[in-house]
C-alpha positions in Angstrom: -9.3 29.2 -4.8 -7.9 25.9 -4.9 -7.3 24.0 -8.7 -7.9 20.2 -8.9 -5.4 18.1 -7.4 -4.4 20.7 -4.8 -5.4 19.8 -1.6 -7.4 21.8 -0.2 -10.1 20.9 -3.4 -9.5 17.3 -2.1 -10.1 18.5 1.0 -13.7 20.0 -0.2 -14.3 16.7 -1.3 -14.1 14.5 1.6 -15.9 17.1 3.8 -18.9 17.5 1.3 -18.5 13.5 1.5 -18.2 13.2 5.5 -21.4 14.9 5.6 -23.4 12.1 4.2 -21.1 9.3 5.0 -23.2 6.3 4.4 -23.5 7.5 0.6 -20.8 8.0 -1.9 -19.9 11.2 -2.9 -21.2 11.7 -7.0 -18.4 13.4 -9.2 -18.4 12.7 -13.0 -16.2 9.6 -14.1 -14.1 12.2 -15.9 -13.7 14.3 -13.4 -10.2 15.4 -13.6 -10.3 15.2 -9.4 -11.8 11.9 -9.2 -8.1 9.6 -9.5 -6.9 11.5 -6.4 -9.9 10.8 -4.8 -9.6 6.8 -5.6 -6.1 7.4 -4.1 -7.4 8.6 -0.8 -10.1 6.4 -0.9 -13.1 8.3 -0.7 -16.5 6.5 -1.7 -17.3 7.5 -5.2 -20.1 7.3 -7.7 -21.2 8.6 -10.8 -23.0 12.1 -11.1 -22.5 15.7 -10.5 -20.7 17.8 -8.2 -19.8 21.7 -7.3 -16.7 21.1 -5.0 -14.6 24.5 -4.1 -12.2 25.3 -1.5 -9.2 27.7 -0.4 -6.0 26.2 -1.5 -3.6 24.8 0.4 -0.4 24.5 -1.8 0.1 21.5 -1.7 -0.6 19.1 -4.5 -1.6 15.3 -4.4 0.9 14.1 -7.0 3.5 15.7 -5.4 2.6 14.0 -1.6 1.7 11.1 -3.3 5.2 11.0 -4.6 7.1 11.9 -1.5 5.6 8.1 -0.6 3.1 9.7 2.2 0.3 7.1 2.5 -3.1 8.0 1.0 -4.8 7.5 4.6 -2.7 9.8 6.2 -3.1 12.5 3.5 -7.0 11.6 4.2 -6.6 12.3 8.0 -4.6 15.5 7.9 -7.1 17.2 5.8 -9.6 16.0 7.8 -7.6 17.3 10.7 -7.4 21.0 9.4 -10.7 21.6 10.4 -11.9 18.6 12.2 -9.3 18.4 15.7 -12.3 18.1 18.2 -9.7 18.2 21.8 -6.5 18.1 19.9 -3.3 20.1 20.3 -1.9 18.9 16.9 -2.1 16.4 14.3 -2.6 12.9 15.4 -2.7 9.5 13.0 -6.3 9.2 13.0 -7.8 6.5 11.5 -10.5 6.6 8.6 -13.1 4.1 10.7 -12.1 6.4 14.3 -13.3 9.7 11.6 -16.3 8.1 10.3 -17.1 7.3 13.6 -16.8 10.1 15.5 -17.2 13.2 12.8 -19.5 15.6 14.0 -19.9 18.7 11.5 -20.8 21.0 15.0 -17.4 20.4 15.9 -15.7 22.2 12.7 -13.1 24.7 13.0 -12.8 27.2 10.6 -10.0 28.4 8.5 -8.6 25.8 10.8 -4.9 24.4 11.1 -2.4 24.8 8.3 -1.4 21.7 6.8 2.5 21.2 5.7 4.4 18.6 4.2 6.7 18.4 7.4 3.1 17.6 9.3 2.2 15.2 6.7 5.5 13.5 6.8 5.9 13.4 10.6 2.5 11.7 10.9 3.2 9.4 7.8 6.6 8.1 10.1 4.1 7.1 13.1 1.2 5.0 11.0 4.2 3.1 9.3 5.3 1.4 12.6 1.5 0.8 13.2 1.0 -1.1 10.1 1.4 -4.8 9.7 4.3 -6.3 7.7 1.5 -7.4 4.9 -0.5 -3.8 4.9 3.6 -2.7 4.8 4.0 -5.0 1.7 0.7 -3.4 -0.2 1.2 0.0 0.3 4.5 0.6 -1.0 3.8 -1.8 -4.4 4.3 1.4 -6.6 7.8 2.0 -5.3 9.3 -1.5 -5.8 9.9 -3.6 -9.1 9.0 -7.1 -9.2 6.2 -9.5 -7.8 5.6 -10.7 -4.3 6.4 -14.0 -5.0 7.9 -14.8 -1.5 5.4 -13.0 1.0 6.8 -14.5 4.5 10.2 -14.4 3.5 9.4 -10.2 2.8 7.5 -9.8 5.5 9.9 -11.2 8.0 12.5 -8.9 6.6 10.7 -5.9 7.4 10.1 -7.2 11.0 14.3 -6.0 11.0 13.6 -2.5 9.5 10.4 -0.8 11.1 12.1 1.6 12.8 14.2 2.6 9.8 10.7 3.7 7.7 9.3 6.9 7.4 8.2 6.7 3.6 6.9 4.1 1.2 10.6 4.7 -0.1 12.1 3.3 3.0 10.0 0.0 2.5 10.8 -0.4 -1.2 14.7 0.2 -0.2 14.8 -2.7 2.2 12.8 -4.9 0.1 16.0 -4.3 -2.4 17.2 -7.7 -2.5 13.7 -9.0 -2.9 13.1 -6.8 -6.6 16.7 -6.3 -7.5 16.9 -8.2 -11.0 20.8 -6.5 -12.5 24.3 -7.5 -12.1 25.5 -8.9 -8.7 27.8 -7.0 -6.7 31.4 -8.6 -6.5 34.7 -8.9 -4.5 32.7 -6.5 -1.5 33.9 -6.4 1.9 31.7 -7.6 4.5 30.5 -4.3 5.4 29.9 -2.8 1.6 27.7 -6.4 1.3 25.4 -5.4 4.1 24.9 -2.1 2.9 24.3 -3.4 -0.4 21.7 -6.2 1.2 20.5 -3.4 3.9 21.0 -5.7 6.4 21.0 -3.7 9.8 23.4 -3.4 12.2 22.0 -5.1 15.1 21.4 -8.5 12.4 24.3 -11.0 12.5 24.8 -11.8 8.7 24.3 -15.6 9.1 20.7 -14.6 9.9 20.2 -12.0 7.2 21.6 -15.1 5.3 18.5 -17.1 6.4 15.1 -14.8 6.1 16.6 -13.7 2.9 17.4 -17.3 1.6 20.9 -18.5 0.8 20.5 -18.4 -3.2 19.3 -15.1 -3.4 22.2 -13.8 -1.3 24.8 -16.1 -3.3 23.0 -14.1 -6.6 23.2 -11.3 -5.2 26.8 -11.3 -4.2 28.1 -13.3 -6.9 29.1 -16.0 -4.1 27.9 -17.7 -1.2 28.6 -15.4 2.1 29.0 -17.0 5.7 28.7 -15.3 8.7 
């Protein structure tokens, strides 16, 4: 049997909750399940609940940390034993589940779930995600405040193809949070690895979505192309 914060009790969870979808599912407020449940975003109120399941081995601190987004850890355990005409795991949406779960349609023990699946699908929903939703997702893996939105957004615009993890959005958000030392005497090419400015991007126009004084700060002197 599965212990809280593996998985497959998660997984428990939003199956006892799928099954009366309109409602939130009750679990007491001290429930030691209840912040993974917040993560993935299952409707919750107070009251009591019997939740069991087989474990999976996988644990929801450790996913969470491996910056796999909350609703793809949703639809991957929904997808274990929920794949109504699928060959594999897709990145199905929480509104597509809630509208087209049907409990007849359950397949049980169902599909093993891995942290290679849960990764490969995580890489997809990134480049479906808007520069903003981007932006909100990965605030637990970046220092500092959104104080120039546009300016952050527009700069991942350069680097969607680069992200597979909420990692890979805090790293090129870098000069955007970085608050130490500048980096001094670099060559041109150790200053765009240091400003994760991609290859393709001429350095006059990294220059520009990034803002002249930020790069001057962060170099320690103002760069032209």
């Amino acid at each position: 049997m599965s212990t809280p914060g593996d998985l497959g009790f998660l997984r428990a969870a939003i199956f006892a909750q799928l099954e009366r979808r309109t409602e939130p599912l009750a679990l007491e407020d001290d429930h030691p399940l209840r912040p993974a449940l917040e993560w993935l975003g299952v409707p919750l109120c107070g009251g009591t609940s019997a939740l069991s399941g087989p474990a999976l081995g996988l644990q929801a601190d450790e996913v969470r940390a491996a910056g796999i987004l909350p609703e793809v850890v949703y639809s991957c355990l929904v997808q274990t034993w929920w794949h109504p005409g699928q060959s594999d795991y897709v990145a199905r949406t929480r509104s597509e589940i809630y509208a087209c779960f049907d409990a007849s349609q359950l397949e049980l023990p169902g599909w093993n779930l891995t942290r290679e699946a849960l990764e490969q699908v995580n890489a997809y929903r990134l480049q479906e995600l808007t520069p903003h939703e981007l932006l909100e997702s990965s605030r637990e893996f970046w220092q500092g405040e959104c104080s120039e939105p546009e300016r952050m957004e527009g700069w991942l615009l350069l680097h969607l193809d680069r992200l597979q993890r909420l990692q890979d959005v805090a790293d090129c958000l870098f000069p955007f949070h970085y608050a130490g030392d500048p980096r001094l005497a670099l060559s041109d090419e150790e200053a765009r690895q240091w400003l994760r400015i991609p290859e393709e991007v001429a350095f006059s126009d990294a220059t520009q979505i990034l803002g002249p004084e930020r790069v001057a700060r962060l170099l320690g002197e103002r760069r032209s192309a």
